[in-house]
C-alpha positions as protocol buffer text, in pm:
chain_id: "A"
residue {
  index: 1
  type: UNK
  ca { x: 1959 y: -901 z: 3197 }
}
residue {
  index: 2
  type: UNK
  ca { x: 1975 y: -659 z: 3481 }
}
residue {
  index: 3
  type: UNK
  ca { x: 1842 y: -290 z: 3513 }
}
residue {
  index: 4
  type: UNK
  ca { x: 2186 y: -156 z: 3462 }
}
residue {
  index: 5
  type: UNK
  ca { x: 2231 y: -312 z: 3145 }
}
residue {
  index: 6
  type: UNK
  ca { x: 2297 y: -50 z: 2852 }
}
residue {
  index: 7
  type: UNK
  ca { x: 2174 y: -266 z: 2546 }
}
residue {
  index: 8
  type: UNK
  ca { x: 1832 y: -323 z: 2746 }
}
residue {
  index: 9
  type: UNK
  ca { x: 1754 y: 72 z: 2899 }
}
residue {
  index: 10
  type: UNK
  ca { x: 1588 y: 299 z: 2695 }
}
residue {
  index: 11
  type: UNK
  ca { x: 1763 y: 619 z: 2594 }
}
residue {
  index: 12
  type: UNK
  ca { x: 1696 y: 920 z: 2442 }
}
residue {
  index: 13
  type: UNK
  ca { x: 1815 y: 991 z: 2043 }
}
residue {
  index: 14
  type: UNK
  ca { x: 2130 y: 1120 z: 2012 }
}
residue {
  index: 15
  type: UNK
  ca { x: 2144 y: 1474 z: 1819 }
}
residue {
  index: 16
  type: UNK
  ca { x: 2159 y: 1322 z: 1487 }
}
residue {
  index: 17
  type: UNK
  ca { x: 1863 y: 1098 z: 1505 }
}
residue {
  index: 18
  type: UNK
  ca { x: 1530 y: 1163 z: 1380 }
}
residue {
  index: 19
  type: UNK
  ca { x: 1297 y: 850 z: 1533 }
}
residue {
  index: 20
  type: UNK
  ca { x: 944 y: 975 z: 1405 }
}
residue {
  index: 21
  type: UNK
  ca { x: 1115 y: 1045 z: 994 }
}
residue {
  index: 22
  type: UNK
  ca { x: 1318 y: 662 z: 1048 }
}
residue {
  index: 23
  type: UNK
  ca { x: 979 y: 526 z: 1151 }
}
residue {
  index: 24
  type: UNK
  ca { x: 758 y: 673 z: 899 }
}
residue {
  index: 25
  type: UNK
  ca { x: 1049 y: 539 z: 672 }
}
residue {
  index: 26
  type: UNK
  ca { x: 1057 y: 158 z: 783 }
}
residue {
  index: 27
  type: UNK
  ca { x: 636 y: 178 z: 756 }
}
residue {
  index: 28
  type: UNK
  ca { x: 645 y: 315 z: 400 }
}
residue {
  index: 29
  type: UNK
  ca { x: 953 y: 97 z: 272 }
}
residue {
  index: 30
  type: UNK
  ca { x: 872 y: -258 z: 419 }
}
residue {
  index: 31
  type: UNK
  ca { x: 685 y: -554 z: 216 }
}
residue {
  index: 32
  type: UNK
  ca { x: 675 y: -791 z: 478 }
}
residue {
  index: 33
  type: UNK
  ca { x: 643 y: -773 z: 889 }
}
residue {
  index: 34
  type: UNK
  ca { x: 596 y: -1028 z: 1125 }
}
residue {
  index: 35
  type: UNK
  ca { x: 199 y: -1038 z: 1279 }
}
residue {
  index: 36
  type: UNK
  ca { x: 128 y: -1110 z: 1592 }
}
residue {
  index: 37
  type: UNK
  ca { x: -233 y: -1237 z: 1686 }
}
residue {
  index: 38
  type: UNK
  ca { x: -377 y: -1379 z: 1992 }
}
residue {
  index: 39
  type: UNK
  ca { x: -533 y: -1729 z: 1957 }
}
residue {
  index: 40
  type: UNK
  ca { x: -924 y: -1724 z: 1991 }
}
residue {
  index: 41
  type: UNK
  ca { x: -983 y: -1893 z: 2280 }
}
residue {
  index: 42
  type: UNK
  ca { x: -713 y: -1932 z: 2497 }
}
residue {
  index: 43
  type: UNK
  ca { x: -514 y: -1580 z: 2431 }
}
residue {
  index: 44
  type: UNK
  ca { x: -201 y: -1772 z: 2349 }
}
residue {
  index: 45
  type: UNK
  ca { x: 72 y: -1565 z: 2140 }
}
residue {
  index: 46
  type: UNK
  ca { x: 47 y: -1654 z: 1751 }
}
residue {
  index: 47
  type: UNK
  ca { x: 293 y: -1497 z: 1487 }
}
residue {
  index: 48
  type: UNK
  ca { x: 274 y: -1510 z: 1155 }
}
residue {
  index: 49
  type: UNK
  ca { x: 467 y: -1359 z: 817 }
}
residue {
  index: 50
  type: UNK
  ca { x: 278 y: -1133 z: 665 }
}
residue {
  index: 51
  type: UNK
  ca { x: 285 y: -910 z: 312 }
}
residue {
  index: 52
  type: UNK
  ca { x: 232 y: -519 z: 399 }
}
residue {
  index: 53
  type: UNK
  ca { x: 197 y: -212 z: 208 }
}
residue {
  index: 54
  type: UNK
  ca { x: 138 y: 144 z: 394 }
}
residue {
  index: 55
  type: UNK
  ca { x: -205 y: 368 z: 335 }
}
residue {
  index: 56
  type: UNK
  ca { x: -164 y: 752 z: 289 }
}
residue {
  index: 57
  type: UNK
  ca { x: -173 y: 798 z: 671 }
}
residue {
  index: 58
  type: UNK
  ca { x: 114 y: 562 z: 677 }
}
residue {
  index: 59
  type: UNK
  ca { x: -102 y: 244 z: 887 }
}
residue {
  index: 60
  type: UNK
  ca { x: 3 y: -101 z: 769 }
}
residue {
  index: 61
  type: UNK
  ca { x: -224 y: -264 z: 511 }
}
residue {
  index: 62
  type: UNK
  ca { x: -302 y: -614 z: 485 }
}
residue {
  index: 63
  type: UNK
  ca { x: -454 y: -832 z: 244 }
}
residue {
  index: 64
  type: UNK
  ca { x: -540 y: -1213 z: 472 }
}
residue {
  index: 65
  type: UNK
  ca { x: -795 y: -1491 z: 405 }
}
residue {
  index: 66
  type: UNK
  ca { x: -1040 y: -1582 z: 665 }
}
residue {
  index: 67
  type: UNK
  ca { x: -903 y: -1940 z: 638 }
}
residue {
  index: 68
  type: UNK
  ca { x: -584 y: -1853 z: 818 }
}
residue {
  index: 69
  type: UNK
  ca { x: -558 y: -1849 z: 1145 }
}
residue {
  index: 70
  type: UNK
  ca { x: -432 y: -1513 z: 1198 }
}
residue {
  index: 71
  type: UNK
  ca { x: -772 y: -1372 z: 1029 }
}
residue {
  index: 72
  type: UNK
  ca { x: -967 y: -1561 z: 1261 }
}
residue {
  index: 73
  type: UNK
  ca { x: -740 y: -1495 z: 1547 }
}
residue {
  index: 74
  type: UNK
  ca { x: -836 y: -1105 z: 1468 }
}
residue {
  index: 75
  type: UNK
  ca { x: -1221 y: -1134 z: 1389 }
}
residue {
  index: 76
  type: UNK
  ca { x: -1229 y: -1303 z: 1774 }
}
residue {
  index: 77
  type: UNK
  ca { x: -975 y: -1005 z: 1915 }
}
residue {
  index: 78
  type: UNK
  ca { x: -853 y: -764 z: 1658 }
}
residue {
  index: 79
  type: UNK
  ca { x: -571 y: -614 z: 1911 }
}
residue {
  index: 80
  type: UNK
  ca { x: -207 y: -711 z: 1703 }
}
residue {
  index: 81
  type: UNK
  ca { x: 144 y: -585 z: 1730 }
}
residue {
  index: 82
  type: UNK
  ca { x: 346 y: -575 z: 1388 }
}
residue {
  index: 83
  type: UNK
  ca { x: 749 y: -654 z: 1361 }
}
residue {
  index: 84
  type: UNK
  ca { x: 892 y: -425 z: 1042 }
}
residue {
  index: 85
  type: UNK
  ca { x: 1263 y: -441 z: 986 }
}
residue {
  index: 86
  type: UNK
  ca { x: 1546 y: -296 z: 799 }
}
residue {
  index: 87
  type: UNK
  ca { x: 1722 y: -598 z: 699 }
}
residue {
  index: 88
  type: UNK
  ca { x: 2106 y: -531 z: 787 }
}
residue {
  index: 89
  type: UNK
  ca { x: 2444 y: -715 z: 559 }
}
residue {
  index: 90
  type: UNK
  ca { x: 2613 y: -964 z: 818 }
}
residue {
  index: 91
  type: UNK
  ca { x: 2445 y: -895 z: 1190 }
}
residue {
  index: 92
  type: UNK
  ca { x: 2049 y: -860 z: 1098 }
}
residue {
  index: 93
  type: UNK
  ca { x: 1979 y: -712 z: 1420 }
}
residue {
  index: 94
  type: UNK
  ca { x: 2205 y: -409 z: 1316 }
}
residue {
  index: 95
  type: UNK
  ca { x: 1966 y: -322 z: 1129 }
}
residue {
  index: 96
  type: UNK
  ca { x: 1627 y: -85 z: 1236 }
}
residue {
  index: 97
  type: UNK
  ca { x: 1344 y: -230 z: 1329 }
}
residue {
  index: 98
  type: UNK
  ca { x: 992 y: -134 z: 1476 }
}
residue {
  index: 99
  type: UNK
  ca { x: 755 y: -290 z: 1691 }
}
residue {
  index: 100
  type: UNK
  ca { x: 370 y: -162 z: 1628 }
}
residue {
  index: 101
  type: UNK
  ca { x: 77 y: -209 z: 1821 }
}
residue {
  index: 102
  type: UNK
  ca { x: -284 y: -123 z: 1726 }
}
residue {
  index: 103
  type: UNK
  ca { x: -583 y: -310 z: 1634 }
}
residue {
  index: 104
  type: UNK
  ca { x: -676 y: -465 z: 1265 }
}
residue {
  index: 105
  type: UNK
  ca { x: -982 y: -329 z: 1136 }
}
residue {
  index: 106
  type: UNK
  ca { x: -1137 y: -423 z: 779 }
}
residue {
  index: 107
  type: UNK
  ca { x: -1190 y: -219 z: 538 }
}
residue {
  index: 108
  type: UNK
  ca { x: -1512 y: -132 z: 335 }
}
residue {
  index: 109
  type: UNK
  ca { x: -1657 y: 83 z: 39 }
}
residue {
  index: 110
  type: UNK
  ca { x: -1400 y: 375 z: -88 }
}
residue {
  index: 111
  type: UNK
  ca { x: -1165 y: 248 z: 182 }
}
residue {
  index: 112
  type: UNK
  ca { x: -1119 y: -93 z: 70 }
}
residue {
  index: 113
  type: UNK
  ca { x: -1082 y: 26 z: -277 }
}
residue {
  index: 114
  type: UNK
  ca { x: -770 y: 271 z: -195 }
}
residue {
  index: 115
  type: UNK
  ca { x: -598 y: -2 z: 52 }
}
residue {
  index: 116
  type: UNK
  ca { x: -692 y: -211 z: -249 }
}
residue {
  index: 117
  type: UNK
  ca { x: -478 y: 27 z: -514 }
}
residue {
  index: 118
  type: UNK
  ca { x: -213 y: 124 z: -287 }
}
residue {
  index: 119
  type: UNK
  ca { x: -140 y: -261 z: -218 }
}
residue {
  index: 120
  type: UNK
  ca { x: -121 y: -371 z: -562 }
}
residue {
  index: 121
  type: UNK
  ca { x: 103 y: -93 z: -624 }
}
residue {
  index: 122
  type: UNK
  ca { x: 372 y: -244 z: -430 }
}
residue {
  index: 123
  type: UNK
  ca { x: 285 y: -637 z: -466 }
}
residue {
  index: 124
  type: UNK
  ca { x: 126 y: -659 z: -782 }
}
residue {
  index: 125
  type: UNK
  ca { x: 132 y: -1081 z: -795 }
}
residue {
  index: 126
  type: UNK
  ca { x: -179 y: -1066 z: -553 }
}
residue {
  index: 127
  type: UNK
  ca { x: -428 y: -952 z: -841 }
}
residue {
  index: 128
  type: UNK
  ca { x: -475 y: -1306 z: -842 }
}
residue {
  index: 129
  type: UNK
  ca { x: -632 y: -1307 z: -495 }
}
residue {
  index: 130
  type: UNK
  ca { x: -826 y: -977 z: -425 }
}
residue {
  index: 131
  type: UNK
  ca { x: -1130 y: -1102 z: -587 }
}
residue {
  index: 132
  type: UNK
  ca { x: -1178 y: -1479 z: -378 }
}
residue {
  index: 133
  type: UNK
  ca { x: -1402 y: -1419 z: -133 }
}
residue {
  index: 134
  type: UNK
  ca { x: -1234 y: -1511 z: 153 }
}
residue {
  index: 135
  type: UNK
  ca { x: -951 y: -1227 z: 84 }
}
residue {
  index: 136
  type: UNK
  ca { x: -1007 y: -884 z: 270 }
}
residue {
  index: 137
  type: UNK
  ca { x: -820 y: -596 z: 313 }
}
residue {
  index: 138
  type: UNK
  ca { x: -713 y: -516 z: 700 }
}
residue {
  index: 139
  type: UNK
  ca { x: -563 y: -120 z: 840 }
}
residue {
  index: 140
  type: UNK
  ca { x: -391 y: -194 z: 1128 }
}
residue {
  index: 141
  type: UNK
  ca { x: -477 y: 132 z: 1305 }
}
residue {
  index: 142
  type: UNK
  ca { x: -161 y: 229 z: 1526 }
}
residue {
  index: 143
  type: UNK
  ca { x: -176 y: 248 z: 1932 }
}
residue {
  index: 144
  type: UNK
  ca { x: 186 y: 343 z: 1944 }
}
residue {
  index: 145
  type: UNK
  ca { x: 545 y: 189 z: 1816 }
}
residue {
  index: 146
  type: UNK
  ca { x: 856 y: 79 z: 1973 }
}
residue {
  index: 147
  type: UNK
  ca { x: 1177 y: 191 z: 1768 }
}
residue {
  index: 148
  type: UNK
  ca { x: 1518 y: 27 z: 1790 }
}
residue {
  index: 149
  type: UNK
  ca { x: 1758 y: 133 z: 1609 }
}
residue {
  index: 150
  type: UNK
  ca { x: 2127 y: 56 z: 1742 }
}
residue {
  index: 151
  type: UNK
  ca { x: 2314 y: 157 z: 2080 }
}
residue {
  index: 152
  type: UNK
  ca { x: 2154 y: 480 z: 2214 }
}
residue {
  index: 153
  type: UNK
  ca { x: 1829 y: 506 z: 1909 }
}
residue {
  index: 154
  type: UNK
  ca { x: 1577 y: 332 z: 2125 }
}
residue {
  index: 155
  type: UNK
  ca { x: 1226 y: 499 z: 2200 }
}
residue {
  index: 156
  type: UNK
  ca { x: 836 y: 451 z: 2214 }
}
residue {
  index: 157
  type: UNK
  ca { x: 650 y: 705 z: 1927 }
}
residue {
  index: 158
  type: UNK
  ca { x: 283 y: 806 z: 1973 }
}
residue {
  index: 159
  type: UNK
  ca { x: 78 y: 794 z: 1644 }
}
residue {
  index: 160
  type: UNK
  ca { x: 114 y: 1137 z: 1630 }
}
residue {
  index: 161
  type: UNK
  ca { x: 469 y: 1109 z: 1561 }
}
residue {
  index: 162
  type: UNK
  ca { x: 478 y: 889 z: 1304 }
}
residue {
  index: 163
  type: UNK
  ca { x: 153 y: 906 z: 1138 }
}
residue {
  index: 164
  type: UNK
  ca { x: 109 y: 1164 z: 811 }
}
residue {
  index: 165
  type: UNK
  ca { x: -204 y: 1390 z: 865 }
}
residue {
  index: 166
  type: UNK
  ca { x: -446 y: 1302 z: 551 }
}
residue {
  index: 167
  type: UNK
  ca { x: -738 y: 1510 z: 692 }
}
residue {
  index: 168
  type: UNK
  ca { x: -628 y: 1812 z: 440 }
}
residue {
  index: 169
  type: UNK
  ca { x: -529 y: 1607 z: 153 }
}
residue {
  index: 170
  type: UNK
  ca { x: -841 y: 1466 z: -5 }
}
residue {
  index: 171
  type: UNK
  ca { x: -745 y: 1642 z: -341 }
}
residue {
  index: 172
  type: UNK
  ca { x: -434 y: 1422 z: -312 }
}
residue {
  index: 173
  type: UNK
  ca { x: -547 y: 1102 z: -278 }
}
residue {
  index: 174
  type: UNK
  ca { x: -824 y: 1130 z: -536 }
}
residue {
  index: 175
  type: UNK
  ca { x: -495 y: 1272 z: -755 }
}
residue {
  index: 176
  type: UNK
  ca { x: -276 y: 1003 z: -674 }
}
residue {
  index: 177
  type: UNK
  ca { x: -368 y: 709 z: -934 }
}
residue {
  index: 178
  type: UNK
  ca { x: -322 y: 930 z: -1216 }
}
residue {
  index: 179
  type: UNK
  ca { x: -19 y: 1104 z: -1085 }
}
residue {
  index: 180
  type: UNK
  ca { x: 142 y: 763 z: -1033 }
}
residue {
  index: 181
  type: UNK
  ca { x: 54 y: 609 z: -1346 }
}
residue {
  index: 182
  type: UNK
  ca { x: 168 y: 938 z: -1536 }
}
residue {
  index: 183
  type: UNK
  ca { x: 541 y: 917 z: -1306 }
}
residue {
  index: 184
  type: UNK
  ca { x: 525 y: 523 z: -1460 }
}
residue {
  index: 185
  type: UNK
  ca { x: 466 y: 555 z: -1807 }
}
residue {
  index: 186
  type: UNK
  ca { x: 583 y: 940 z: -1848 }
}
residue {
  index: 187
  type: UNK
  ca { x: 857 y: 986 z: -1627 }
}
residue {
  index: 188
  type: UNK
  ca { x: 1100 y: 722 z: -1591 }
}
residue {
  index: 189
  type: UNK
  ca { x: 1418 y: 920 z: -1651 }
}
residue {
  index: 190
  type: UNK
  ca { x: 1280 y: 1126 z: -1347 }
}
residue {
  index: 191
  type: UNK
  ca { x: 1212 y: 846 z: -1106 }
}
residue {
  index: 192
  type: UNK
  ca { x: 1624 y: 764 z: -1215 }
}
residue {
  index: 193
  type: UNK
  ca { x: 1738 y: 1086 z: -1118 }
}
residue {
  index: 194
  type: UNK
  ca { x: 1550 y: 1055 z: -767 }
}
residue {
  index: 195
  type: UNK
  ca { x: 1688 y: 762 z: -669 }
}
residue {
  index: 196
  type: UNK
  ca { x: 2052 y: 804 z: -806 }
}
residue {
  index: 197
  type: UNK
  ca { x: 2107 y: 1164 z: -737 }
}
residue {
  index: 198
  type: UNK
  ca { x: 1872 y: 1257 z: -447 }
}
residue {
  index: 199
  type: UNK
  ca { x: 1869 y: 959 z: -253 }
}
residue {
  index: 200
  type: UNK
  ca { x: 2200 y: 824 z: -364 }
}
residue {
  index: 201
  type: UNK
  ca { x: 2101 y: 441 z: -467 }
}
residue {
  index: 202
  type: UNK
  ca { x: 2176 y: 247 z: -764 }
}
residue {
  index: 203
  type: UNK
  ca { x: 2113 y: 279 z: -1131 }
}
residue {
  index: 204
  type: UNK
  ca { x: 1803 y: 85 z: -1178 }
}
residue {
  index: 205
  type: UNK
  ca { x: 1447 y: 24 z: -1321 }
}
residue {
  index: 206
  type: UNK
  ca { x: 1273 y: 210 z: -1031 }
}
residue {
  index: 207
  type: UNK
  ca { x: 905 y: 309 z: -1016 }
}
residue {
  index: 208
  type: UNK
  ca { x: 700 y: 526 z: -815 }
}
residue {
  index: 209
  type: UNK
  ca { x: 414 y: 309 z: -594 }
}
residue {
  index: 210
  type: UNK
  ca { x: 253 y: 564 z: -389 }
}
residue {
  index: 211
  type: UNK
  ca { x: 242 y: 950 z: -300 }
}
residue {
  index: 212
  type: UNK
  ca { x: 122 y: 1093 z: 26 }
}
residue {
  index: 213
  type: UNK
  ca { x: 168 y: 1495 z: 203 }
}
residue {
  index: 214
  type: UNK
  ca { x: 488 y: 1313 z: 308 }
}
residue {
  index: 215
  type: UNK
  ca { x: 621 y: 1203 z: 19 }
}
residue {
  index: 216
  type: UNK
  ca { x: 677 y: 961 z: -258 }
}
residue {
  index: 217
  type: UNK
  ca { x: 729 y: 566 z: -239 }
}
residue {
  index: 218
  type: UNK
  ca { x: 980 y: 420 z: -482 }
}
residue {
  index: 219
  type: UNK
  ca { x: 1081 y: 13 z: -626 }
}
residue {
  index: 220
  type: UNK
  ca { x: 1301 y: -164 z: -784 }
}
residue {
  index: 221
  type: UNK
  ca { x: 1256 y: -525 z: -780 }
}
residue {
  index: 222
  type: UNK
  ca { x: 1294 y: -608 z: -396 }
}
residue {
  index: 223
  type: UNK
  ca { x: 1443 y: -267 z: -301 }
}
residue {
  index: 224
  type: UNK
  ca { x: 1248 y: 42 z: -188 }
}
residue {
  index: 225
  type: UNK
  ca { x: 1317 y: 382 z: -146 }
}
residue {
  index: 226
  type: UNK
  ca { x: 1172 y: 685 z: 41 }
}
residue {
  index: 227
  type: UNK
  ca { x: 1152 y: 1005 z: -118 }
}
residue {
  index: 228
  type: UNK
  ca { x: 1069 y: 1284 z: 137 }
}
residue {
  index: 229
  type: UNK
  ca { x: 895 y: 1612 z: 19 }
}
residue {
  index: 230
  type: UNK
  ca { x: 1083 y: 1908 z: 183 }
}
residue {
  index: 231
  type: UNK
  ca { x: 718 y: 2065 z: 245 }
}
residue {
  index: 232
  type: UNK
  ca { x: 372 y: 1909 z: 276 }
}
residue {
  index: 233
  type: UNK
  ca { x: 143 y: 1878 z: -18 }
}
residue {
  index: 234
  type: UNK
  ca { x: -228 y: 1816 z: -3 }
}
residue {
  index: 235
  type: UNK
  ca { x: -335 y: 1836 z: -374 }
}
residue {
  index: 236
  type: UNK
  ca { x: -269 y: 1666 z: -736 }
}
residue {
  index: 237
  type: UNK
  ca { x: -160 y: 2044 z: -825 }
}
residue {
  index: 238
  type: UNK
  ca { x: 72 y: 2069 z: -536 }
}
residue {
  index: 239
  type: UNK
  ca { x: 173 y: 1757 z: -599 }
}
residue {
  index: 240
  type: UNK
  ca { x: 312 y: 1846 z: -964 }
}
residue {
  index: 241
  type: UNK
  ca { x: 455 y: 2105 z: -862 }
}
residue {
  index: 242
  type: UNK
  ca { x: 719 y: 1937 z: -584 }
}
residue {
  index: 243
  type: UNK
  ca { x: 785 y: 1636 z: -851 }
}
residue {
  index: 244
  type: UNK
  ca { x: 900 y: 1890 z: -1063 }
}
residue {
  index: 245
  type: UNK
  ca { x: 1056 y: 2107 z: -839 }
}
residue {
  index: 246
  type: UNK
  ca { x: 1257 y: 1756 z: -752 }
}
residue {
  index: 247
  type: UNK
  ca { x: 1297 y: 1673 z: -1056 }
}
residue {
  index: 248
  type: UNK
  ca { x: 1535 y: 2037 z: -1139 }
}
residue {
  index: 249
  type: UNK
  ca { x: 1720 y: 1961 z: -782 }
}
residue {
  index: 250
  type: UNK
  ca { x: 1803 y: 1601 z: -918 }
}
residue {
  index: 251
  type: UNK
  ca { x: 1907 y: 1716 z: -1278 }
}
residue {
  index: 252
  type: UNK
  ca { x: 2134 y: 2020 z: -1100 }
}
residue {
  index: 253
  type: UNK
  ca { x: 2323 y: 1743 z: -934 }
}
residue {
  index: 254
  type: UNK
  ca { x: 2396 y: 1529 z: -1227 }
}
């Protein structure tokens, strides 16, 4: 491909196109990614499929052994890059898709225990594996991300823009096992109403996985939603509040 070629240049988003809200979106909403490791040793390129989930800040999570090669690839040279895509009907590469760099660091104490929740919350089938001792949880900790999303919608974020501030919002997290297990059991006819009327998906049995200032993560089966908050919220009160709040704009709408 030459310079001059359209589908290769960079460009800037078009009026309607919000790249750091679409990325934040694709890191909350994926299951799986693509990891890419360098080889220990010779530096070669290594990829591998991986399962992800998304901490509060919105950094990839990982749960890998230390027998596969990608775990030892990153306990020689922890520098990785992370393929998440928005899997497109017909043409997959219509679809969105971001390409993030950082470095894979694991995770101890109260950290590992809250990569540890929010992970189960969206893959639930790897109870079975969190407690062999060769298991860890990994943060990939963001250096930037390339977004491409379609003729005109490509563009390099800083962490800044796609990262959710968690500094204020310690009341939150420490709120969010409860809130999410009250939403489960409680609230079902709510979690409906999001997804049909405010997001506009389909009927179905969906449940909430996660909260964060940002918003609230959604599932069904194999599908995911993203539920935005239209302001910030930093605490389990706050956080009541807005799911409420949602909950009138949803039933107004029905």
């Amino acid at each position: 491909m030459t310079a001059q070629d359209p589908l290769q240049e960079p460009m800037q988003p078009t009026a309607n196109f919000d790249p750091s809200r679409l990325a934040r979106s694709l890191l909350r909403r994926s299951r799986q990614g693509a990891l890419a490791t360098l080889m220990a040793g010779s530096g070669d390129p290594y990829c591998s499929l991986v399962n992800v989930a998304s901490h509060a800040d919105a950094s990839p999570v990982l749960l890998i052994s230390r027998l596969a090669l990608h775990t030892k690839n990153i306990l020689a040279d922890n520098r990785v890059s992370l393929m998440l895509d928005e899997r497109a009907a017909g043409d997959p590469l219509e679809g969105a898709r971001i390409m993030l760099s950082g470095r894979a660091e694991e995770a101890s104490g109260e950290t590992a225990d809250i990569l540890r929740r929010r992970y189960l919350g969206v893959h639930p089938s790897a109870e079975a594996f969190v407690e062999f001792k060769d298991f860890s949880f990994f943060r990939i900790v963001p250096s930037g991300l390339h977004l491409v999303a379609g003729f005109g919608r490509i563009i390099d974020l800083k962490p800044a823009q796609f990262m959710t501030e968690i500094g204020d919002a310690a009341g939150l997290i420490e709120a969010e096992p409860g809130a999410v297990e009250h939403m489960n059991e409680d609230h079902r006819d709510a979690m409906s109403l999001y997804a049909t009327k405010l997001l506009g998906a389909e009927a179905a049995d969906w449940s909430c996985t996660g909260c964060d200032p940002d918003g609230m993560d959604m599932q069904a089966g194999s599908a995911t939603l993203r539920l935005d908050f239209p302001e910030r919220v930093t605490s389990g009160m706050e956080l009541r509040k807005m799911l409420v709040r949602l909950a009138g704009e949803a039933r107004a709408k029905a």
